[in-house]
C-alpha positions as CSV (number, residue, x, y, z in Angstrom):
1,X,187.8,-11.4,158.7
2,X,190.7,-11.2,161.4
3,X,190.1,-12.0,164.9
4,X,191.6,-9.0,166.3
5,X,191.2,-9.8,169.7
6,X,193.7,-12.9,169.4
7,X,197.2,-11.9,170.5
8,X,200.3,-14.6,170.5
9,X,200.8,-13.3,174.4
10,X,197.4,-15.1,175.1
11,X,199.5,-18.8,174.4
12,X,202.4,-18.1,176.1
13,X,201.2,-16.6,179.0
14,X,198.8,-20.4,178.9
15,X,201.5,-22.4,178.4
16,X,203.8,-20.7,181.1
17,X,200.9,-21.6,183.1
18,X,200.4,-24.5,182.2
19,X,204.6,-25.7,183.3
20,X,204.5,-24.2,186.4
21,X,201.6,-26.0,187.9
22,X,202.7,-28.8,185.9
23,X,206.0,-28.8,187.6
24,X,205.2,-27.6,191.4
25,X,206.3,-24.5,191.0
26,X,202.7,-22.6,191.4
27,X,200.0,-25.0,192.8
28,X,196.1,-24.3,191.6
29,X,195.1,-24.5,194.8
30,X,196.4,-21.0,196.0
31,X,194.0,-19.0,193.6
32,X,190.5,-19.1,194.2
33,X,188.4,-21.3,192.0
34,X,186.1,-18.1,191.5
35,X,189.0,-16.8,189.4
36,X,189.2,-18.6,186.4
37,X,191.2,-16.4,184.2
38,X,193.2,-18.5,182.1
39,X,196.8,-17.2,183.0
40,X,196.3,-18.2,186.7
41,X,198.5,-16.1,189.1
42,X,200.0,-14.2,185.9
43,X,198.9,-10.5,185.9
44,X,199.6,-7.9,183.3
45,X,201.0,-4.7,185.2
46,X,197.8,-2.8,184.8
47,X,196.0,-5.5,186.1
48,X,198.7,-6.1,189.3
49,X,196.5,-3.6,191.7
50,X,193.9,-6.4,192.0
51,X,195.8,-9.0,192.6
52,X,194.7,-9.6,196.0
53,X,191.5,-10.0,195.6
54,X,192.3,-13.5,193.5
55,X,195.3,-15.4,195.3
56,X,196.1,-16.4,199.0
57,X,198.3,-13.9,200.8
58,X,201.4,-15.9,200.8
59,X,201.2,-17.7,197.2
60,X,203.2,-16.4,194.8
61,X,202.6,-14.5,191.3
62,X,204.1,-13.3,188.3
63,X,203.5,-9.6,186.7
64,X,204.3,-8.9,183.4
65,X,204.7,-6.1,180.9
66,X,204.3,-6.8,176.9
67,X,205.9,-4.4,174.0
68,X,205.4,-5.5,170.4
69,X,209.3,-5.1,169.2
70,X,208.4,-3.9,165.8
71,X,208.8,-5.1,162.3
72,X,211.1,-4.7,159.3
73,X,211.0,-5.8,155.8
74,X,210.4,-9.1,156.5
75,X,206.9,-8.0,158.1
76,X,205.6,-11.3,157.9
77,X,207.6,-12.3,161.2
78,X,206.3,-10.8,164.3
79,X,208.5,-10.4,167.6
80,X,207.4,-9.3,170.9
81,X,209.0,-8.8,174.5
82,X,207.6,-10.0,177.7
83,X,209.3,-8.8,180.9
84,X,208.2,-10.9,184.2
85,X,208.6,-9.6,187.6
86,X,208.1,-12.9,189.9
87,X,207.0,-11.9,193.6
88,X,207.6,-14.8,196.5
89,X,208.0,-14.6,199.7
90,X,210.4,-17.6,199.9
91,X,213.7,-17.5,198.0
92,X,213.5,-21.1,197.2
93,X,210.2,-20.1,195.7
94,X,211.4,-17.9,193.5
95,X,214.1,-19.7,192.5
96,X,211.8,-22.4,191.2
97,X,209.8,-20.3,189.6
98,X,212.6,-18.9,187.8
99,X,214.3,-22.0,186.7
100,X,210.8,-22.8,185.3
101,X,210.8,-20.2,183.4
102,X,214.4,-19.8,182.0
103,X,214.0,-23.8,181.0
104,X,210.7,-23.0,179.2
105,X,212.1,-20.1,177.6
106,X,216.2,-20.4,177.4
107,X,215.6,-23.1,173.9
108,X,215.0,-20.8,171.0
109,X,213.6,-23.0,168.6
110,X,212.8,-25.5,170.9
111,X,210.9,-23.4,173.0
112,X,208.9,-22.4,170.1
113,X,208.1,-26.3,169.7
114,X,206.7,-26.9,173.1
115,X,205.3,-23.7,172.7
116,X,203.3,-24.5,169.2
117,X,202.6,-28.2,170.6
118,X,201.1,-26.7,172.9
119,X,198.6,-24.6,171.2
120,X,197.9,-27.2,168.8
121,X,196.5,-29.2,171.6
122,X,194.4,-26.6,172.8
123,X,193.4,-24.5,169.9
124,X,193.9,-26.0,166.7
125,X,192.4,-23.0,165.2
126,X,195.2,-20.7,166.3
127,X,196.7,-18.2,163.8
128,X,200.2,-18.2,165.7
129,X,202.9,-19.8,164.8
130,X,206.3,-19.3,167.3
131,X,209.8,-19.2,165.3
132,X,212.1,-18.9,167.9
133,X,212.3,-17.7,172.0
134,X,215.4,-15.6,173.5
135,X,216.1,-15.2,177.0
136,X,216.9,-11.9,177.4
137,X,217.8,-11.0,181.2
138,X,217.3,-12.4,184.5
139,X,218.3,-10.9,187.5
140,X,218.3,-12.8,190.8
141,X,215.9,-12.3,193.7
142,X,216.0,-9.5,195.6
143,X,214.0,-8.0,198.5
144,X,211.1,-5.9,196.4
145,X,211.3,-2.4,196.9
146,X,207.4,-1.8,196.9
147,X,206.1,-4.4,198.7
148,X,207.3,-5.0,202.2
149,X,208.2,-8.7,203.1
150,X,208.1,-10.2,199.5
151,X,211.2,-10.8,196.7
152,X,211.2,-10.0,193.5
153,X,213.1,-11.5,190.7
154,X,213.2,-10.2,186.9
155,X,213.1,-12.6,183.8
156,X,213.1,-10.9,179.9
157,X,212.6,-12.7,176.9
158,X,212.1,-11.9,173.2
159,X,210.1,-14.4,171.0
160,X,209.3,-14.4,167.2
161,X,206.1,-15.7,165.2
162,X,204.3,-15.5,162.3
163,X,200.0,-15.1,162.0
164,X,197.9,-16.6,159.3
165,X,197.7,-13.9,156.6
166,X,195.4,-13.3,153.6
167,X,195.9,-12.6,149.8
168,X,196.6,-9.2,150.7
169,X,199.0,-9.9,153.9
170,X,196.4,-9.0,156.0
171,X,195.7,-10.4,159.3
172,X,193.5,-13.5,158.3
């Protein structure tokens, strides 16, 4: 039986993560160790309300906003899009952040190698298999228009995967 709660989001949100902290661009020790969610300073936009209950008031974070693209005849290959809003209150900051993110991302195939390295290393068991990652859009830092004293930069991307499957090209 399908494990329904598993979602290919769930890895890259882990393994954007995972880059920034491994290359300075968020550090661990802004969030508090009480939370422990597994995405760090990464919030989906219905979870961006609480956000400052779980980082220091000056460290920045990411918001993000999944759609599942939709499938064709070839419904064995799954594509989603993730927009990212990056809040900072530094423009170097967000810069970094951003470069991060468009060298993660920018690769197509080879993003969806780091990517599936990645989850290999940390859950063998995974369904997901990445095809492919597209940068779609990123717009440069800007003052944010909603909260007062903190930029705002946009990063869009589109990615492509396929999920374990049974006889019947069911989820598995």
């Amino acid at each position: 039986m399908a494990d329904y709660s598993k979602t290919a989001l769930t890895n890259v949100l882990k393994v954007l993560w995972k880059e920034l902290r491994d290359n300075g661009a968020m550090v661990s020790n802004d969030y508090p160790p009480i939370y422990r969610d597994p995405f760090g300073p990464i919030f989906s936009v219905q979870q961006s309300g609480q956000r400052e209950q779980f980082i220091k008031a000056d460290a920045p974070y990411i918001v993000y906003d999944y759609d599942i693209v939709g499938y064709d005849t070839d419904w064995v290959i799954c594509q989603d899009r993730l927009t990212f809003k990056i809040y900072s209150t530094t423009l170097t900051e967000t810069i970094k952040i951003m470069n991060v993110m468009l060298d993660l991302f920018r690769r197509f195939d080879e993003s969806a190698k780091t990517v599936n390295e990645y989850v290999k290393e940390v859950d063998p068991t995974s369904p997901f298999a990445y095809k492919y990652f597209s940068l779609t859009e990123a717009n440069s830092p800007n003052p944010a228009s909603e909260l007062q004293g903190e930029l705002e930069a946009d990063l869009a991307i589109v990615y492509s995967y396929t999920r374990d499957l049974n006889s019947e090209g069911r989820f598995a």
